[in-house]
Structure formats: structure tokens, C-alpha cells
C-alpha positions in Angstrom: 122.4 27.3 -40.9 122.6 29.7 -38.0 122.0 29.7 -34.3 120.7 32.8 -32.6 121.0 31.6 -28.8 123.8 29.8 -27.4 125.7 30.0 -24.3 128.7 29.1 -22.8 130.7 28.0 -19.9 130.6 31.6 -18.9 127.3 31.6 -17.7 125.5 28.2 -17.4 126.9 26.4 -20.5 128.9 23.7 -20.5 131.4 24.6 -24.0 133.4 27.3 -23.9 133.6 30.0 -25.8 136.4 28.7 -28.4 134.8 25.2 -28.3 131.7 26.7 -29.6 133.1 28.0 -32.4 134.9 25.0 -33.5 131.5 22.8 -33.1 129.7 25.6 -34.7 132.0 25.1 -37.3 132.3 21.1 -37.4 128.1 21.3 -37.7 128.2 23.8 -40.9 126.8 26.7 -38.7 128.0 30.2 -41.1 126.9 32.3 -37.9 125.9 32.3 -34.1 125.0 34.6 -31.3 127.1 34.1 -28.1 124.3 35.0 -25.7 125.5 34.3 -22.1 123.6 35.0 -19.5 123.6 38.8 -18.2 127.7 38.6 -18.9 129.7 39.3 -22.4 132.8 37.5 -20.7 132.9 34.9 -23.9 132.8 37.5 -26.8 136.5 38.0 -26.7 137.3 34.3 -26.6 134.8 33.3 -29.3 135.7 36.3 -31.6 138.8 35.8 -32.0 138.4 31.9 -32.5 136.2 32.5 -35.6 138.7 34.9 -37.2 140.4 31.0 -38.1 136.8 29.3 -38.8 134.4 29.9 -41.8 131.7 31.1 -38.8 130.7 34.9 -37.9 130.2 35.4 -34.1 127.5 37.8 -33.0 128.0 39.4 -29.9 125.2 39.1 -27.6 123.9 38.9 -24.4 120.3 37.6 -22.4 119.3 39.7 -19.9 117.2 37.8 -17.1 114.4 40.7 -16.1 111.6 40.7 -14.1 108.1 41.6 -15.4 104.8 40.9 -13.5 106.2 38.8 -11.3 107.6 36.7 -14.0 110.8 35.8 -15.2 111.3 37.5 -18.7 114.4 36.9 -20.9 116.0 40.1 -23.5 118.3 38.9 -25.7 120.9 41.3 -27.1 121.9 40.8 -30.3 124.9 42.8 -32.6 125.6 44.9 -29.5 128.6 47.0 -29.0 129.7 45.4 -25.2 132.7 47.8 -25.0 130.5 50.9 -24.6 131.1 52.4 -21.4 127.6 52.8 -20.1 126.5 49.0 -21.1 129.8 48.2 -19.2 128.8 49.9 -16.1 125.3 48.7 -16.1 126.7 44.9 -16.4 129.3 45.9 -13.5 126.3 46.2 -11.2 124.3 43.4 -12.3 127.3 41.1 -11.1 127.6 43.0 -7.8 123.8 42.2 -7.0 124.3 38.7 -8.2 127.4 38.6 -6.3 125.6 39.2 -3.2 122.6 37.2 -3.7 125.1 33.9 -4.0 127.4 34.7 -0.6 123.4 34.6 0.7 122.3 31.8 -1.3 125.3 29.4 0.3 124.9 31.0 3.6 121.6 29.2 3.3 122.6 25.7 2.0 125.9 25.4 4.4 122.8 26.2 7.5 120.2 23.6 5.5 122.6 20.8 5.0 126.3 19.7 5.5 128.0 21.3 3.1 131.3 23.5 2.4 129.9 25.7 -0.5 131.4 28.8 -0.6 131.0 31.6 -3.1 134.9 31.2 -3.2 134.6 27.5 -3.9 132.2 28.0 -6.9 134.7 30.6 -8.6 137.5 27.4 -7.9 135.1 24.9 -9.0 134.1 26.9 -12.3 137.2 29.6 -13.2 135.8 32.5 -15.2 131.8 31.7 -15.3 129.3 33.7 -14.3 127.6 31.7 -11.2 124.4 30.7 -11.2 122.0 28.4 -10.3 123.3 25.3 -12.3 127.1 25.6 -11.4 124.9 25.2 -7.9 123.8 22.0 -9.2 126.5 20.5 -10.6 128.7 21.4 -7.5 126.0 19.6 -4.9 125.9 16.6 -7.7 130.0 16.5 -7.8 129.8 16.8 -3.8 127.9 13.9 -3.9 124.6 15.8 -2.0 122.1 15.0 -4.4 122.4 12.4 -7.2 121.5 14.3 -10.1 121.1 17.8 -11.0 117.6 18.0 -10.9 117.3 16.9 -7.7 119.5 19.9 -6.6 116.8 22.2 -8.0 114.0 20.0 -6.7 115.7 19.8 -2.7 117.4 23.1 -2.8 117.6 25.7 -5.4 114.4 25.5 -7.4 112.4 28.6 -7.3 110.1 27.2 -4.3 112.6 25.1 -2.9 114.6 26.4 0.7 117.4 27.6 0.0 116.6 30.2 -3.0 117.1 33.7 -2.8 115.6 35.9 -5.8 118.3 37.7 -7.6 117.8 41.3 -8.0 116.4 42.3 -11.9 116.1 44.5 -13.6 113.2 45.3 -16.0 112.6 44.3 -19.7 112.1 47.4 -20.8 115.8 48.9 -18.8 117.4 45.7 -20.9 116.0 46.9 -23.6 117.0 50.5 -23.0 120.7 49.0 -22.7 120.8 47.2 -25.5 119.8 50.1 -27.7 122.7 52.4 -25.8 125.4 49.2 -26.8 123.9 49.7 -30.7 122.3 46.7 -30.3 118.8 44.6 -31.2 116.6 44.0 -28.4 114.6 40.6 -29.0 111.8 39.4 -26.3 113.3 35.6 -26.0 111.0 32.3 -25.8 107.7 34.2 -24.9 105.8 30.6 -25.0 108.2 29.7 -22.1 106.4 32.3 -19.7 103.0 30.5 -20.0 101.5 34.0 -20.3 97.4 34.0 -21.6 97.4 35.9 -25.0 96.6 39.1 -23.6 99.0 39.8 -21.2 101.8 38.3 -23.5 99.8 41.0 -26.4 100.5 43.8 -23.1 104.3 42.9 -22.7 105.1 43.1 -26.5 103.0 46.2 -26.9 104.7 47.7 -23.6 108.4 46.5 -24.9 108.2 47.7 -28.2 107.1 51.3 -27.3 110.3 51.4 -25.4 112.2 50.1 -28.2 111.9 46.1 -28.8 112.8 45.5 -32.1 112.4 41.5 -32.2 110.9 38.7 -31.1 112.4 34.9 -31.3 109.8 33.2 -33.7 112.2 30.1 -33.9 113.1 28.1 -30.7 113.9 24.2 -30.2 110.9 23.6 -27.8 108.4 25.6 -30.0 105.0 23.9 -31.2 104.1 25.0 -35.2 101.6 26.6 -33.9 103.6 28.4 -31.3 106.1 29.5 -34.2 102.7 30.6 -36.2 101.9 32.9 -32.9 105.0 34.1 -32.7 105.4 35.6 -36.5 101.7 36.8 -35.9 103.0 39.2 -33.1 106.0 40.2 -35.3 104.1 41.5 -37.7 101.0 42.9 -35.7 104.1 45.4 -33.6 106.5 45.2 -36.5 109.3 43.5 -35.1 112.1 41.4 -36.9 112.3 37.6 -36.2 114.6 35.8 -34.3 115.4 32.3 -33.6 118.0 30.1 -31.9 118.5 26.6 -30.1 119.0 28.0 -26.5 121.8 25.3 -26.9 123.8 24.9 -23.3 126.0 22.0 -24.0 125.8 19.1 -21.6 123.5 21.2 -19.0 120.6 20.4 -21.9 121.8 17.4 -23.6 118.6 17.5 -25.7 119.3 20.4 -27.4 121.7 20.6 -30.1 123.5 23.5 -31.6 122.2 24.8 -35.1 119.0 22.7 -34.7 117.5 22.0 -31.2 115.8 18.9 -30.6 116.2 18.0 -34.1 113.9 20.1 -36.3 114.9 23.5 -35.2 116.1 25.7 -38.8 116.7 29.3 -38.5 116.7 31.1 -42.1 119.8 32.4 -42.7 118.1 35.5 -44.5 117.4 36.5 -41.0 120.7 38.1 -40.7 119.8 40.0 -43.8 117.1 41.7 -42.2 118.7 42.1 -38.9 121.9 43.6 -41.0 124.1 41.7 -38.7 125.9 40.2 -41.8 
């Protein structure tokens, strides 16, 4: 069993790094991809963890990008995050996102009673990429909403008063990087971007003549029928198939490692085709 998609405590997962390997492990998981969001803060962590464990780490990434006006998701899979000009480009991404949270709790401490700090998130969650759920959970632990939800709901949800649009970059740069850092660029959960068929059909078309090589065919929220549309548009542009839980630890407790909301199964002689074993 494998899991293309996880993340950890250093983005917006709740495991870290070390403890995914040991559940990954405990599950009978031979392999994972560490995909944090827009940060490869984990791979050092969860690499050198496995070299214990009967589990293979991938090293990867998800880039959040803007397309259209939408919110589009690159994973990076196998990639080489030590080359210098995939570490400079990541280096600027958490400047922007730097500045778009100092404005983002500028915003809440004006709209409610509140000490949230940029400072204070950092404190509150050591070595994590911030973002929007660390926002959550901190409002929820401060006792200014009584879930989560209701932070995204009130405050930080994308039409809610308090969000500020970080600044992205496009699919097709992501997949640009990826392919500098030796890696495989894979268009992540395209039924999550409630596209018609058409201008999904453009995106793939567009993404692959800059270099997509796969698409995630396997995801814990899919349909069958959404899996079946997915393998379709592998093999109409040639791409490889991907798949993975998205798993996030106690930030979606519905979703498991290895197998989603219960049915997920990735192949395992997808790493054979990727050649990422």
C-alpha cells in the first residue's frame, strides 16, 4: 500500500514528520510522498526516520497556484529540494506568505478582540508553515470561535472579513520548478475545482505542454466515476497516474493515511511507472 499525498505539521498537518513515518509504518504503508504545502521543511525529518522503518519517503511538495481565478494544486513528486534554484523560488514564496499573514492578523486584531500575532502563530506552532488552519485552531484554542469551522465561516474563509489572498504563483511556473528540482509534476484533485469538462480538458492540455507529467487518478473523496475521468485524461494527454489520501492528521479526521475514507487503494505498481522506486 502506498500514499501519494500526505502532509504534516509543517504545513497544515497535524503529525509530524517522524510520526508519519512510524504510522505509515504501523498501517503497512511500503512508501509515501511528504507533500507539505508550498514548504519541504519535513523531508529531512521524515527521511531520516524511515532509514529505521520498512517505508520509502518520497520527497515532495503541493504547490498552491492560481489559474482562472481558481485555486489549483501541483504536487511535486521525487523532487530534488536541495537544488539551488527550487530553493530560491520556495524562499520567496514564504516571504509573500509571510507578508500576507502580518496583514491577515492586522485584520482580525481590528475585527475582533484578539492578540494574534504573526509572532504568536510561530510560538503557537514551532517550525510550520502558517496558514489558514493554524488560524483556526489558534481562534478555537483562544476560545473566539467554538470550532474550527466556524473560524473559516466568521473570519478566514475565502468570503469571509478578515481574508487576504496570498500571492500565487501559476500552475504552469510550479510546474516549471518541479521539473528544474528533477521532479514529477502531477495536477492534484482536479474534481475538487468544480471545473465543467472543458475548461478542466484546457488546464490539462495547457499544463502538459509546459511539462505536466501526471495527474492524481486516485483520491479519498473521488466518485468511481470521477476515478474513470480521471484515467481518461491520463491517457488522452499521456500522463502517469497518481493517487494519495490528502491525509492531514486530526485537521481531517475522516481521512486516513494509506486509504482515505476507507476505500481509497493506490497500486503500488504506480511507483514502477513513476520510477520513484
Amino acid at each position: 500500500m502506498i500514499d501519494l499525498h500526505v502532509h504534516s505539521n509543517k504545513s497544515d498537518g497535524t503529525c509530524s514528520p517522524r510520526q508519519l513515518v512510524q504510522y505509515a509504518s504501523e498501517k503497512g504503508l511500503t512508501a509515501f510522498a511528504l507533500t507539505d504545502h508550498d514548504t519541504t521543511a519535513g523531508l529531512e525529518e521524515a527521511l531520516t526516520a524511515a532509514r529505521k522503518l520498512p517505508v520509502t519517503v518520497i520527497p515532495g511538495i503541493e504547490f498552491s497556484t492560481a489559474y482562472e481565478e481558481k485555486d489549483v494544486h501541483i504536487l511535486g513528486l521525487g523532487i530534488d529540494y536541495k537544488t539551488p534554484v527550487f530553493s530560491a523560488a520556495l524562499e520567496e514564496f514564504i516571504a509573500s506568505r509571510r507578508h500576507r499573514n502580518e496583514q491577515m492578523c492586522q485584520k482580525l486584531r481590528d475585527y475582533i478582540k484578539t492578540d494574534i500575532t504573526y509572532e504568536r502563530l510561530l510560538e503557537a506552532f514551532p517550525g510550520a508553515v502558517i496558514t489558514r488552519a493554524h488560524y483556526a485552531r489558534y481562534l478555537f484554542q483562544q476560545g473566539h470561535v467554538k470550532s474550527m469551522p466556524e473560524a473559516f465561516d466568521r473570519y478566514i474563509g475565502d468570503r469571509a472579513p478578515c481574508f487576504i489572498p496570498r500571492e500565487k504563483v501559476t500552475p504552469q511556473k510550479a510546474v516549471e520548478l518541479i521539473r528544474k528540482a528533477g521532479g514529477i509534476p502531477v495536477l492534484a484533485h482536479p474534481p475538487l475545482y468544480h471545473m465543467s469538462d472543458a475548461r478542466l480538458d484546457k488546464l490539462v492540455r495547457e499544463l502538459t505542454e509546459t511539462g505536466l507529467a501526471g495527474i492524481e487518478a486516485y483520491y479519498s473523496t473521488y466518485t468511481a466515476g470521477e476515478t474513470v475521468h480521471m484515467k481518461s485524461l491520463a491517457r488522452q494527454y499521456h500522463l502517469l497516474i497518481t493517487g494519495g489520501s490528502d491525509f492531514h492528521g486530526a485537521n481531517k479526521p475522516d481521512i486516513d493515511l494509506g486509504i482515505g475514507k476507507g476505500s481509497l487503494h493506490v497500486p503500488d505498481s504506480i511507483l514502477d511507472d513513476l520510477h520513484l522506486r
